[in-house]
N, C-alpha and C positions, 0 to 999 in steps of 0.2 A: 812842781811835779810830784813831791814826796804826800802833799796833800791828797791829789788822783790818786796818789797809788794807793795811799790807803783806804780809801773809798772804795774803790773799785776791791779791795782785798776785803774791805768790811761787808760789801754788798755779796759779794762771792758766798762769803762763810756766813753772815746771818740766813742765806735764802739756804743754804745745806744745812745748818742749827734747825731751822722752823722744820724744815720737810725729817727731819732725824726723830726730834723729840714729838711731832704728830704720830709720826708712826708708831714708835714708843708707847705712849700714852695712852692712845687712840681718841675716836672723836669723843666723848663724854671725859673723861677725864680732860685732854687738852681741851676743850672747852672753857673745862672751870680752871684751867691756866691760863688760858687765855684772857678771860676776865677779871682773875686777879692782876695778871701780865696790867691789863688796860688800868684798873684802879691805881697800882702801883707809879703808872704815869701820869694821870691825873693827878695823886701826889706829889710827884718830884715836881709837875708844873705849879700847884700853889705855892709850895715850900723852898723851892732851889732855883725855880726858872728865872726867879726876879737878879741874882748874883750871876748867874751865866750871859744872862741878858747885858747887864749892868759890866762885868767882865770886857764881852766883843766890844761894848760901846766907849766904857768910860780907862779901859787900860789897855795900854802900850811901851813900845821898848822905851818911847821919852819920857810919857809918865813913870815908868819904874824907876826912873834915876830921879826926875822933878816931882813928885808927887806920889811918895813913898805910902802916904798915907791912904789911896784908893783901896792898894791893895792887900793893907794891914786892915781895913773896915770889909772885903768881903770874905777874907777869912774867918774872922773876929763871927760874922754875920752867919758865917755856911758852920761856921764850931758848933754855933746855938742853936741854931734850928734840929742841926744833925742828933746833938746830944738828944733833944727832947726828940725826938722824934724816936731816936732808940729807947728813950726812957717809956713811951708810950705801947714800943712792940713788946717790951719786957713784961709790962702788965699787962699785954692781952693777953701773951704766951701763955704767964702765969695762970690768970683765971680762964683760959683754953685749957690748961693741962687739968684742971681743977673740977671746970664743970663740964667738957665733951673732951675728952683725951684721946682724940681720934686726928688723925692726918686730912681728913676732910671736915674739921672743924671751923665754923665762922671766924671765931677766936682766934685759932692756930693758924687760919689762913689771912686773916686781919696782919697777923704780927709777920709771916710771910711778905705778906705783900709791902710791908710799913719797912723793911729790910732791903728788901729789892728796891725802895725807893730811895735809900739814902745810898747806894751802888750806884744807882742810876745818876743822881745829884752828883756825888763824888768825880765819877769820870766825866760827864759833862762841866762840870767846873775847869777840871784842871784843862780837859780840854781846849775849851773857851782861851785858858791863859795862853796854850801855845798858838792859838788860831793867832789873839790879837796882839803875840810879840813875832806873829809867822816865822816860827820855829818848826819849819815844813817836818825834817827829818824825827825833832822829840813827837809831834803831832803821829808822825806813822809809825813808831815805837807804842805810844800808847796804844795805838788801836791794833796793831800786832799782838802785843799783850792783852788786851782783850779776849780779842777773839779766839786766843790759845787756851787762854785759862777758863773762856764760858766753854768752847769745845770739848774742854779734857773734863768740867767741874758740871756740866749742864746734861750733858749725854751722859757722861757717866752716871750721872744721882738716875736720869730717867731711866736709864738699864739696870742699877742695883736695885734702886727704892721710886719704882714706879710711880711715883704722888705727886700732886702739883704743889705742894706746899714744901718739900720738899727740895724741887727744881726753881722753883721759886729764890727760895735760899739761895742755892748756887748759884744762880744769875746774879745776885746782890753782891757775892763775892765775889765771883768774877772780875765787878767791875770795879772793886776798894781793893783790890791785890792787884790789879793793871795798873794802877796807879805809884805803887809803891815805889818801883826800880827809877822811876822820873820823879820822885820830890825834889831830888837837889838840882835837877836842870831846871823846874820849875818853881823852884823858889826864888824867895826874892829874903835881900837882909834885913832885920828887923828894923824895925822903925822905932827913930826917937819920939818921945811922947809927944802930941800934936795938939789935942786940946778941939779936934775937928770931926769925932767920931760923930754926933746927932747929925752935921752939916753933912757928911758925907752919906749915912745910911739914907738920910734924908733926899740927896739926890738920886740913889739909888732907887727912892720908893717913887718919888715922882716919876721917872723914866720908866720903873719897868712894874710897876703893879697895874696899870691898864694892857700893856701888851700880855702880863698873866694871865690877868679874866678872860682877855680873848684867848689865848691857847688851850686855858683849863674847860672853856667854854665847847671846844673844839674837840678836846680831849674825851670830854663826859660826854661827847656823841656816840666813840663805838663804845662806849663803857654803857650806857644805857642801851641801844642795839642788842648789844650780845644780852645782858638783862632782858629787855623783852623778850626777844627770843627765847633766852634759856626759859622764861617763865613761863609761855605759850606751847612752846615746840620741845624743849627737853634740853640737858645740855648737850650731848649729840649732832642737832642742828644748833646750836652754837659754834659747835669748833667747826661744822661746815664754814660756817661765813665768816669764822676768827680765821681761818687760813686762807683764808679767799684775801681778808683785810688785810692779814699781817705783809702777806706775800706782794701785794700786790701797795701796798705803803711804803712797805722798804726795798720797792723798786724804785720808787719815785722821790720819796724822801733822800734816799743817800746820794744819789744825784744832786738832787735839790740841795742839799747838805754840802755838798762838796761843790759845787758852784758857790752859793751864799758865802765862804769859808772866803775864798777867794774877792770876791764882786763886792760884798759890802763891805769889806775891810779897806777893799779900794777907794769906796765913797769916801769914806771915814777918813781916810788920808787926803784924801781931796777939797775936802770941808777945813782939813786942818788947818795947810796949808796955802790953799787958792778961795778960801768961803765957799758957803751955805751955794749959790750958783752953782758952782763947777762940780760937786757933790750930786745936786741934781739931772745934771747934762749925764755924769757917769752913771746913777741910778736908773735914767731911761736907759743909757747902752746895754746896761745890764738886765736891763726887760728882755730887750733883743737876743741876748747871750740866752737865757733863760728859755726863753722859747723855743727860741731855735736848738735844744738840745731836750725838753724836759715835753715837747708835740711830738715829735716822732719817737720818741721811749712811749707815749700814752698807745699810739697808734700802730707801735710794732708789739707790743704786750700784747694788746688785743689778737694781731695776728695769730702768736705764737702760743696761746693758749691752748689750745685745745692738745697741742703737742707737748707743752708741758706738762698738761696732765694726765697724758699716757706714759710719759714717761720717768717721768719725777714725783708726781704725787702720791701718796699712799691711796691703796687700792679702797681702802673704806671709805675714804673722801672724794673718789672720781664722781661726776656728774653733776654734786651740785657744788663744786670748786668752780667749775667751767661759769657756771650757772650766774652764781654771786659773782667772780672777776666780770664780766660781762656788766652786769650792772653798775658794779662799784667802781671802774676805771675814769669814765667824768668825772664823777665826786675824787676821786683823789690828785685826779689833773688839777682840777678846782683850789684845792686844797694846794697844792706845791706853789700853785699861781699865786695865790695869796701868800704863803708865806714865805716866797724867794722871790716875787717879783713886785709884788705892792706892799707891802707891810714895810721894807728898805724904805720907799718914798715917806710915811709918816715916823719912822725912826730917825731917820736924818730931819727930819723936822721938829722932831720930838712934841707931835703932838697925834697923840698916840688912841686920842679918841672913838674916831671913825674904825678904829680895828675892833674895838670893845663892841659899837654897833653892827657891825656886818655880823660878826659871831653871835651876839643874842636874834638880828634875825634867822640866821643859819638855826641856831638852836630850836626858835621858836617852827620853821616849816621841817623840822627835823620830827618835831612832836607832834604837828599836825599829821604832817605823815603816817607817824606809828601810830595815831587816834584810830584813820582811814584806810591806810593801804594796806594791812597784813589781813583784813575781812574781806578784802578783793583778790589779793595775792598770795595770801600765804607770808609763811618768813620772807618770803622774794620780796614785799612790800617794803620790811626795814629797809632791803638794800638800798630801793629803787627812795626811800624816804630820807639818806643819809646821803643820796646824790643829789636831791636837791634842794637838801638843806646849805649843802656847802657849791651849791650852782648858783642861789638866791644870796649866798652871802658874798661872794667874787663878784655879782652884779655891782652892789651895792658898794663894795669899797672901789672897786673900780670907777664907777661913778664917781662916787667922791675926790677919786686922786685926777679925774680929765675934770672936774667942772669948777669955776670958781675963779678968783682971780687969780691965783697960783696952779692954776693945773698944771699937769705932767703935758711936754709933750710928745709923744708916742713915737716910736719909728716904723711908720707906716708903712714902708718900702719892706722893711725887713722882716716884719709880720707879716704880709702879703706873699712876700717870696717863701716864707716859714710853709705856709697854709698849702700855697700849690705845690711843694715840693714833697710833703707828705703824701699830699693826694696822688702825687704818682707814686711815690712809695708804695702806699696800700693797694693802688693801681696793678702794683707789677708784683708782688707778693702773693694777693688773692688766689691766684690758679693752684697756688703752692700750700696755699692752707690745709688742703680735702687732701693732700698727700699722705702717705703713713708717715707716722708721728718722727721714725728716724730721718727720713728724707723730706719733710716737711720742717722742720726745725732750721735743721742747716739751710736749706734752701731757701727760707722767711728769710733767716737774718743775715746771709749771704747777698740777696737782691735789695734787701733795704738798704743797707748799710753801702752799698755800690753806690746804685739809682740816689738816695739822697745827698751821702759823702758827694758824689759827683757833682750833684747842682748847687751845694753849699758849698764846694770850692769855685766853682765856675763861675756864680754868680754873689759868692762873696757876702754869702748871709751873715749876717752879723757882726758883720769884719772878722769873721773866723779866718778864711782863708789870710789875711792880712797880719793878722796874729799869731798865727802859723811861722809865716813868715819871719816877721818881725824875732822870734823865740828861737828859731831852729835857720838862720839865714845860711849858714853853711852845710846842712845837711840833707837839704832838700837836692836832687837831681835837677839840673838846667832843666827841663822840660817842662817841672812839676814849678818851678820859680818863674 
C-alpha cells in the first residue's frame, strides 16, 4: 500500500509541477524545456536504464545476503557511467560559457540536460533497489523527497530565474538530494573481492541492452515530435503538444509504474520459486490487472479534458491542449500496454528481441508519419503520426507474445468484461462532458468511477474484487463481503 500511495502522491504533484512551471515559463520557453526535459530521458535510457532494468530483474532481499556481488557490479557500473557523464556536461558547460554565454545556449543547455540525466538515473536506481527488496515505506520516502525538493527547487528556479536551462538544473537535483536521507536503508555491506565483475556486467548487458534500444527507441519519439515541430511551427507550438504529452504520459505512466512495481516483482518471485510456468500464468493475470485499471484511466482522461483545461491549464495553452490530448491518448494507452503488459512476458523469458522490433517499427511509421501528415494536418499531424507509430508497434509485439509455440494465453473473459464496462462508463459520463468545467469535472469522475467500480466488483474483473477481499478481509462491511 505504501507503494499506491506514493504513486498516487507522485502523480498528484508532477501533474501540479508541469501545469506550475508552463505557466511560469510560458509556451516558447517551456517548449525548449520540454525538449531538453525529453533528450535528458533519452539519456538516462541509453546510459542508466540497463542497471535499473538489471536492479528489478536480477536483485533481491535473497540475493543481497547470497550474492553480494550483483549489487557491488551495479553500483561499481552506475559510479562510471555517472562520472563520465558529469565529466562530459563539464565540458559542454565550459565551451558554452566560452563561445555563447547565454542561458539559451546549445552548449549550456547540452550540459543542462546531461545533469538532469544523471538525477534522473540516480533516483531511478536507488528506486529500483527498493522496488526489488519491496521496502514499500523507504520506496514512499524517496518519492516524498522527491517531490518536495523538485516543488521547492523547480518552481522556485522557474519564479527567480525564468530559463529552461536553469530549471533544468533543479530537476537534476532534486532527484540526487532525494536520494541522500535513504542511502543507509538502501545500502547494502561491501562486498569481499569476488573475481565475477566481467561475468556479472556481462549478464547485465545481455538482459538489458535490447530492452534499452527499445525504450531509447521510444524515447526519441517525442524528442524528435517536439524537434519537428519546433522546427516547422516555432517553439511556442512545441510546448502546446509538450504539455498535451507530458500531462497526459504521467497519467498513464504512473499508474502503469505503480502496477509494474508491484505485478512483475510478483512474476519474478514466482519463476523463483515455482519456474518459468507459473511466472507466466501470473504475467497473463497481470495483463488482466493492467487493463482492467490503465482502459478506463485512457477513456475517463478523455472525458474529463476539456474540463481540465478550463480549469487547470494555463490560459496561453487552452485550445490546442484539448486538441493534442485528443489525439495523443491511443498512442500513450499503446505505450503503457507495451510497457506494463507485454514487455513482462519477454522479460521473464529473457528474450528480449521482439521488444527491440516493435519499437523500430513504431519508429519507423512514426517517421513516415512526420514525412506526410503535418502537409495535411498541420502540427496535429505529429500527434496523430506518434499514435500510430506506437498503435503499429503494440500490434506487432502483441502478436508476437499470442503466436508460436509458447504463446501467452490471454484472459479473455476479463478483457471482454474490461471493454463493456468502460463502454458504459463513457456511456453514462458523456451527458456530463458539455457541463461547465466546475460541474462537469466532478460529475465525469463521480459517475465513472461509481458505474465502473460497480461492475468490477460485481463481476469480479480481474479478481479485483477477490483481491480486495482477500487484503482487507476484516474491514470490508457484511454486505460489501
Amino acid at each position: 500500500m505504501a507503494v499506491i500511495a506514493a504513486f498516487v502522491l507522485n502523480a498528484g504533484l508532477n501533474f501540479v509541477l508541469g501545469i506550475a512551471i508552463a505557466r511560469m515559463l510560458g509556451p516558447a520557453d517551456f517548449g525548449r524545456f520540454a525538449l531538453a526535459t525529453a533528450g535528458a530521458v533519452v539519456l538516462n535510457t541509453l546510459l542508466f536504464e540497463w542497471l535499473r532494468l538489471s536492479a528489478t530483474r536480477f536483485y533481491s532481499a535473497r540475493v543481497r545476503e547470497a550474492e553480494p556481488w550483483i549489487r557491488q557490479g551495479l553500483d561499481q557500473a552506475y559510479a562510471v557511467v555517472a562520472l563520465a557523464l558529469f565529466a562530459a556536461a563539464a565540458l559542454c558547460a565550459g565551451l558554452g560559457l566560452a563561445v555563447d554565454p547565454t542561458p539559451e545556449g546549445r552548449l549550456v543547455m547540452t550540459a543542462g540536460t546531461m545533469v538532469a540525466a544523471i538525477g534522473i538515473g540516480l533516483f531511478d536506481y536507488h528506486a529500483a533497489l527498493a522496488r526489488a527488496r519491496f521496502i514499500g515505506g523507504a520506496y514512499l520516502r524517496l518519492v516524498v523527497w522527491k517531490n518536495a525538493l523538485a516543488f521547492v527547487l523547480m518552481a522556485g528556479t522557474a519564479w527567480l530565474f525564468p530559463q529552461p536551462v536553469w530549471v533544468l538544473i533543479a530537476g537534476g537535483m532534486s532527484q540526487f538530494l532525494a536520494v541522500l536521507p535513504l542511502r543507509k536503508i538502501l545500502g547494502d555491506a561491501p562486498a569481499l573481492p569476488h573475481g565475477r565483475g566481467r561475468e556479472t556486467l556481462r549478464l547485465f548487458a545481455v538482459y538489458g541492452l535490447p530492452l534499452i534500444a527499445a525504450n531509447a527507441v521510444y524515447q526519441s519519439m517525442p524528442f524528435l515530435n517536439r524537434s519537428a515541430i519546433a522546427g516547422t511551427a516555432g517553439f511556442a507550438e512545441a510546448g502546446y503538444f509538450a504539455l498535451a504529452a507530458d500531462l497526459g504520459s504521467r497519467a498513464f505512466s504512473t499508474l502503469g509504474a505503480a502496477l509494474d512495481l508491484l505485478l512483475f516483482q510478483i512474476a519474478v518471485q514466482a519463476e523463483e520459486h515455482h519456474g518459468r510456468e507459473a511466472a507466466e500464468a501470473q504475467v497473463s493475470r497481470n495483463i488482466a490487472v493492467v487493463v482492467a485499471l490503465l482502459l478506463p484511466c485512457a477513456a475517463g482522461y478523455w472525458a474529463v479534458t476539456p474540463a481540465l483545461q478550463a480549469l487547470i491549464v494555463p490560459e496561453a495553452f487552452r485550445g490546442p491542449f484539448a486538441d493534442y490530448t485528443d489525439l495523443l491518448i491511443p498512442g500513450l494507452f499503446c505505450l503503457s500496454m507495451m510497457n506494463f503488459a507485454l514487455n513482462p512476458i519477454f522479460q521473464i523469458r529473457r528474450r528480449t528481441g521482439p521488444v527491440v522490433a516493435a519499437a523500430l517499427l513504431g519508429l519507423a511509421v512514426n517517421g513516415l508519419g512526420l514525412l506526410l501528415l503535418p502537409r495535411l494536418m498541420g502540427p496535429m499531424g505529429v500527434a496523430v503520426a506518434q499514435t500510430l507509430g506506437l498503435v503499429a508497434a503494440v500490434v506487432l509485439l502483441g502478436a508476437r507474445a499470442l503466436s508460436g509455440r509458447n504463446r501467452l494465453r490471454l484472459p479473455g473473459r476479463d478483457l471482454a468484461l474490461t471493454a463493456g464496462a468502460c463502454l458504459a462508463m463513457l456511456l453514462t459520463v458523456l451527458p456530463f462532458r458539455g457541463l461547465e468545467p466546475l460541474l462537469a469535472l466532478p460529475a465525469c469522475i463521480g459517475a465513472g468511477v461509481l458505474v465502473y467500480g460497480a461492475l468490477v466488483w460485481f463481476l469480479d474483473i480481474a479478481g479485483l474484487r477477490s483481491t480486495v477481499r482477500e487484503r482487507f478481509p476484516k474491514r470490508l462491511p457484511a454486505v460489501v463481503r
